[in-house]
N, C-alpha and C positions, 0 to 999 in steps of 0.2 A: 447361394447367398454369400455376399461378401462378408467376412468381418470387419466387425469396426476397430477400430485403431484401441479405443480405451476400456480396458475391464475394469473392475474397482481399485486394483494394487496400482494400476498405470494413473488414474484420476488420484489417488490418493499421493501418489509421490510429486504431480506434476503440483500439485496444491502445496504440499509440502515443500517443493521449489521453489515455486514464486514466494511462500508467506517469509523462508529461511532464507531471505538475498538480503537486501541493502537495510528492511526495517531494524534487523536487531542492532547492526551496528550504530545506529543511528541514536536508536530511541533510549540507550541501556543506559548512556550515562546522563543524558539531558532528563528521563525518565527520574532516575538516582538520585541527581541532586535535587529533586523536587521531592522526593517520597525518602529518600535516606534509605536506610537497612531494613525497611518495609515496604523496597517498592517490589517484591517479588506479590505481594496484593494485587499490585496494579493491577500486574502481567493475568493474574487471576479472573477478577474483574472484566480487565479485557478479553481475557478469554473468553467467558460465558456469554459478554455482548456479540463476541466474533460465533459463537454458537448460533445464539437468537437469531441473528443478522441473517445465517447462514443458511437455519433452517428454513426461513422465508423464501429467501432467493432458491434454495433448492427443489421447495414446492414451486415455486414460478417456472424454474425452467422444465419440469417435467409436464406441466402441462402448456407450457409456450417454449417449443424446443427449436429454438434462434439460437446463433452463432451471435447474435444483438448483444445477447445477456440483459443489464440494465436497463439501454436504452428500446430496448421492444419491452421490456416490461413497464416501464415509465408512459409509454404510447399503449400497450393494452388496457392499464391502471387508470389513466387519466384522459384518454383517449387522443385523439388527432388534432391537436390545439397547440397554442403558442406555449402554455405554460409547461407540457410533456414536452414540447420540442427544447425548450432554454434548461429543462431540467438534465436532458439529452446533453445539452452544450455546456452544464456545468458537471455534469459528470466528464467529458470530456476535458475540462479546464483543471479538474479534479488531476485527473492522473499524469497532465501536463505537470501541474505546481510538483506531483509528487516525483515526477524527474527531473526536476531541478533540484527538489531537495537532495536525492539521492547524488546527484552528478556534485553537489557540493559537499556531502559525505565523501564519496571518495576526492574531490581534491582534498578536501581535511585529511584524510588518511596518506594521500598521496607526499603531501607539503612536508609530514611527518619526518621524511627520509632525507629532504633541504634544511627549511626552518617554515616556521606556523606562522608566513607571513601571509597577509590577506590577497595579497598579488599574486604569488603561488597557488594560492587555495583555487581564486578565478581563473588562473591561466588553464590549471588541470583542469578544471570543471568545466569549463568552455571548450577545451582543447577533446574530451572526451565526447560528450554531443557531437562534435562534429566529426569526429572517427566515425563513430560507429552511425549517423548519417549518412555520414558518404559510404563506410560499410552496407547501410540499410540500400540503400541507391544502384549501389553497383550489384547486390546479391547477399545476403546474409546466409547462404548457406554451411560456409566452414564456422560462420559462429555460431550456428543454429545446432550442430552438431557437437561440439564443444562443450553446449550445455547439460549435457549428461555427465561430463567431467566435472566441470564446476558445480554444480551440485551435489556430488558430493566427493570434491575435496573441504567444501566451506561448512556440511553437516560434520565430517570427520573432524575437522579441527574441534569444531566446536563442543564435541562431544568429547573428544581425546583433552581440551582444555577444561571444560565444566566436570570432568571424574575427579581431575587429577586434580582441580584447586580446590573439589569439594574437600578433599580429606585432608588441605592445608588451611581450611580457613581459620583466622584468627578471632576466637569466639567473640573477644570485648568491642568487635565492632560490629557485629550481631546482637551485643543487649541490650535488652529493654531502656535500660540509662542512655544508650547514644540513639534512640527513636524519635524524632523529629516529632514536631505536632502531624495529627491522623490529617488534618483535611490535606498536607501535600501529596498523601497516599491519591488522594479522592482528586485532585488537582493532574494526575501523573495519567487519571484512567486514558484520558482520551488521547495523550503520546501513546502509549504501550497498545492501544488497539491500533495505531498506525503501523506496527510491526506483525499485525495480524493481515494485513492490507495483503493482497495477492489470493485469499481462499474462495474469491469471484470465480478466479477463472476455470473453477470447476464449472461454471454452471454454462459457461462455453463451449463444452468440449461434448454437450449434448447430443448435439444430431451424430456425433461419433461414435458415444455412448453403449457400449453393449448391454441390453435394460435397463437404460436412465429409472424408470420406476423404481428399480428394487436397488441402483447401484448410486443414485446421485446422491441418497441423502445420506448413506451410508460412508458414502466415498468425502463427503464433507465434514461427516463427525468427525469420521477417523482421524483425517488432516489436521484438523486445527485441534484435539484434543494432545493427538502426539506433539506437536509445536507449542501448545503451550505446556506439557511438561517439560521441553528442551528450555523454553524462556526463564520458567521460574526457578530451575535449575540453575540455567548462567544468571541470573540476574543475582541469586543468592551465592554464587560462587566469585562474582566480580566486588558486591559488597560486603564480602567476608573476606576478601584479601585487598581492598582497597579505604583508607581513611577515607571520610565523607567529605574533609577539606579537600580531599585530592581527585575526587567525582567531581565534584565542583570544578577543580583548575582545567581537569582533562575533560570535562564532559563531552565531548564532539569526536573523540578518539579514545573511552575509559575501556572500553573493553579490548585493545590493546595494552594501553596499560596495565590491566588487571592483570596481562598474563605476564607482565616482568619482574613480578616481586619471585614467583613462582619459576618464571622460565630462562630469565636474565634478560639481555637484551635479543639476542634470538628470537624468544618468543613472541618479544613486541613486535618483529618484525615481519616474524611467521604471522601473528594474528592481523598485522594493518595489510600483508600480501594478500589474507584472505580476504578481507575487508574491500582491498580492491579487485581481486575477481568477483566478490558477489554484489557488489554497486557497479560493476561496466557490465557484467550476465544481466542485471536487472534492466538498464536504462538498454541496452540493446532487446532486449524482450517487449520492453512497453512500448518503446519508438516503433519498433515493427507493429505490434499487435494492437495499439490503440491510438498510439499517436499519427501515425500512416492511415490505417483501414479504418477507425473511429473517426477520424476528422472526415474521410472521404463520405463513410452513410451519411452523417451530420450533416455535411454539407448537400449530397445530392439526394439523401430520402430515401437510398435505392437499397437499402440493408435487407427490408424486410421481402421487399417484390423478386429479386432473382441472387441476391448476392452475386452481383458481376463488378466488379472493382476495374475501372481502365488504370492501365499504369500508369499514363501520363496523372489521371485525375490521386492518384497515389502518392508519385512523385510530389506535387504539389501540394498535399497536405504535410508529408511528411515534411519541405521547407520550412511552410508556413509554422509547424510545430517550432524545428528549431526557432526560430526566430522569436516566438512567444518565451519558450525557456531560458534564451542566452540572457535579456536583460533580468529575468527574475535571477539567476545565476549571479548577478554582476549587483546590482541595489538593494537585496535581501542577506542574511544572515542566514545560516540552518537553524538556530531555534524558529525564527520568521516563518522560516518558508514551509517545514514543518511541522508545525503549528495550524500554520490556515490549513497545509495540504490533509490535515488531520478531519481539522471542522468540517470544512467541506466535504470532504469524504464521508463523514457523521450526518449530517445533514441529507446530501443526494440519497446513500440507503437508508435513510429514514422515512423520506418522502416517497422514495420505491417501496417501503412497506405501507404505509398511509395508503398507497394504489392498491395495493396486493387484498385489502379489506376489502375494494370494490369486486374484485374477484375471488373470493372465498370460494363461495358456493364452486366455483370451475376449477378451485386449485386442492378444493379439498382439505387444506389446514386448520390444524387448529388453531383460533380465533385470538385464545387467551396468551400464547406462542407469540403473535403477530404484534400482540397490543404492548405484549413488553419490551419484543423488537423496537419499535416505536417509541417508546416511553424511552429506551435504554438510550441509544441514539440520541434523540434530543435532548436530554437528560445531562448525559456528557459533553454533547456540544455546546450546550450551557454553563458546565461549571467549567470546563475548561477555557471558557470563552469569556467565563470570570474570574478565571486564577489569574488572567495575563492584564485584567484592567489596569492595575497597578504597573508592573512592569513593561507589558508592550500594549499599551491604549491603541495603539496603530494599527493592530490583528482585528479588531471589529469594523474598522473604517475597509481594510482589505477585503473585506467578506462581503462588504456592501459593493464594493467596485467589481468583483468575483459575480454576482449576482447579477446588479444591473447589467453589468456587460452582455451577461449571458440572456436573458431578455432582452437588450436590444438589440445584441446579432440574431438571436430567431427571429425578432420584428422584421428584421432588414432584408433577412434572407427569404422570408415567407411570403412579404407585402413587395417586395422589389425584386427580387428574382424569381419570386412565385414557387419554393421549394418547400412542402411539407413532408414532414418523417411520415410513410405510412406503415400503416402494425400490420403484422403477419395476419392473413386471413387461415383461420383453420375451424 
């Protein structure tokens, strides 16, 4: 008998890779200025939604054990229709927005080292996609390798920086007196579960799986319970060495800064280096694994019948990705772009658990588990999709264009090229 590549220690690190790349940098200070020296809540919050979420998705892949993940569960749930196929293509649009946010995280971190001009910010951001594109194109093997190193130089720092600034923090901007009103707490949950974003791709590594039954759901607690202890950790380690005025000015890069009151300027620069390994390890991880091989099922159905991917047909997604991401890169801001790429993410697993009720009885879960998955999800795509009324009205009009689109490319492609996603028969 062959063994499989994944035992529980291997799914639990690999989970703990993907959730530990681009979100924390991203989400800690735009997070911060929204929640203040309470947004280690959030990270909380978010955690037990990234729980909820998880343990649904984890009962699905055990009994539908697809390399698909989402989108064979979205086609089991709701079956062979237009509406599982656009939810398929918005989960895919999903993790498109979220490499662009992240390719604009590290130009932000990048520009750091010039000056925080917005033409620098795009040049790196744009300049990075298409590396690691034509990386993806020509072979991504030496960076596929690599990714054992980057993961954990960017856990080490981060842990070597959240020890050491724990035992410097400055208490008075940790009291009670400097706490913002509670609903930016409540406004912050649905950024900070975008940092949880990556604890999917446990449920992909299934057909791998050495006892998915006894290891999948296991291997998912464990991930995102360790991860969100590291969160609420740095999160209270950057807002205990950072004034709130100065979350605010830095939010797109605070947790470099966090580490120079602490580190000097070294540290800034140690942490925006790290900053930029784990936003190119991330945006090279998703371009190969979702934005390539995801666009190619989406487009030709063929996910669930043999998993055979041609290269040419490969190739051509993977373009077509770029080219969806460069202008979001170039006309969006990082709060913008992560923001929607948040909702939308909130949304697609919410509606994957909505299916997962059609499937109970086959998947075995608890019911009352599922309802809260659901509740929490909408819930948060909601208020957060009311905290920005005020500030970016433009994030709901996005989500409608996110949508529609996504419906009428499965109309176009279903009714005109005659291609329906078919689900795993088992």
């Amino acid at each position: 008998m062959v063994k499989k590549a994944f035992g529980l220690w291997s799914a639990v690190f690999l989970g703990i890779g993907s959730m530990v790349g681009a979100g924390i940098f991203i989400v800690i200070g735009q997070a911060g200025a929204m929640a203040g020296n309470i947004v280690w809540l959030s990270f909380v919050f978010g955690g037990i939604i990234a729980l909820l979420s998880g343990y649904s998705l984890a009962k699905l892949a055990i009994r539908y054990q697809s390399r698909g993940g989402i989108v064979e569960y979205l086609t089991q749930g709701f079956g062979e229709n237009v509406f599982s196929g656009a939810m398929g293509i918005m989960f895919y649009l999903s993790n498109i927005i979220a490499i662009a946010a992240v390719a604009k995280s590290f130009g932000t971190y990048a520009s750091t080292f010039l000056s925080n001009d917005n033409m620098w910010i795009n040049i790196f951001a744009v300049g990075i996609v298409v590396v690691f594109g034509i990386i993806n194109l020509i072979g991504a093997s030496i960076v596929a390798k690599s990714e054992n190193i980057i993961v954990f130089l960017k856990l080490s720092v981060l842990i070597v920086f959240t020890i050491v600034t724990l035992f410097n923090i400055k208490p008075a901007y940790l009291a009670l007196s400097q706490m913002p009103p509670i609903s930016g707490m409540f406004f912050a949950i649905g950024i900070t579960f975008f940092a949880y974003q990556g604890f999917s791709v446990i449920t992909n590594t299934v057909e791998d799986m050495e006892n998915p039954n006894k290891t999948m759901l296991k291997a998912m607690f464990i991930a995102i319970l360790i991860v969100g202890v590291l969160y609420i950790l740095t999160s209270i380690a950057v807002l205990g060495n950072l004034p709130l005025s100065e979350i605010i000015k830095t939010k797109d890069y605070a947790l470099a800064q966090a580490a120079e009151p602490m580190f000097g300027e070294i540290g800034f620069k140690i942490m925006a280096i790290t900053a930029l390994l784990a936003t190119a390890s991330a945006i090279n991880a998703t371009l190969y694994a979702v934005t390539d091989i995801g666009y190619t099922m989406a487009k030709e159905g063929s996910l669930p019948k043999v998993y055979e991917y041609h290269i040419y047909n490969s190739f051509e997604g993977l373009i077509v990705s770029i080219f969806i991401i460069i202008p979001l890169i170039l006309f969006f801001n990082l709060s913008e772009i992560t923001t929607v790429a948040a909702i939308v993410m909130l949304i697609v697993q919410g509606i994957t658990h909505i299916g997962h009720l059609n499937l109970i009885k086959e998947t075995k879960a608890k019911k009352w588990i599922v309802l809260l998955a659901i509740f929490a999800m909408f819930s948060v795509a909601g208020i957060t999709l009311y905290s920005t009324y005020h500030t970016s009205p433009q994030i709901g009009y996005y989500l409608l264009v996110v949508l529609g689109f996504s419906f009428i490319l499965e109309f176009v492609l279903r009714y005109v090229n005659k291609r329906v996603i078919l689900k795993q028969r088992r």
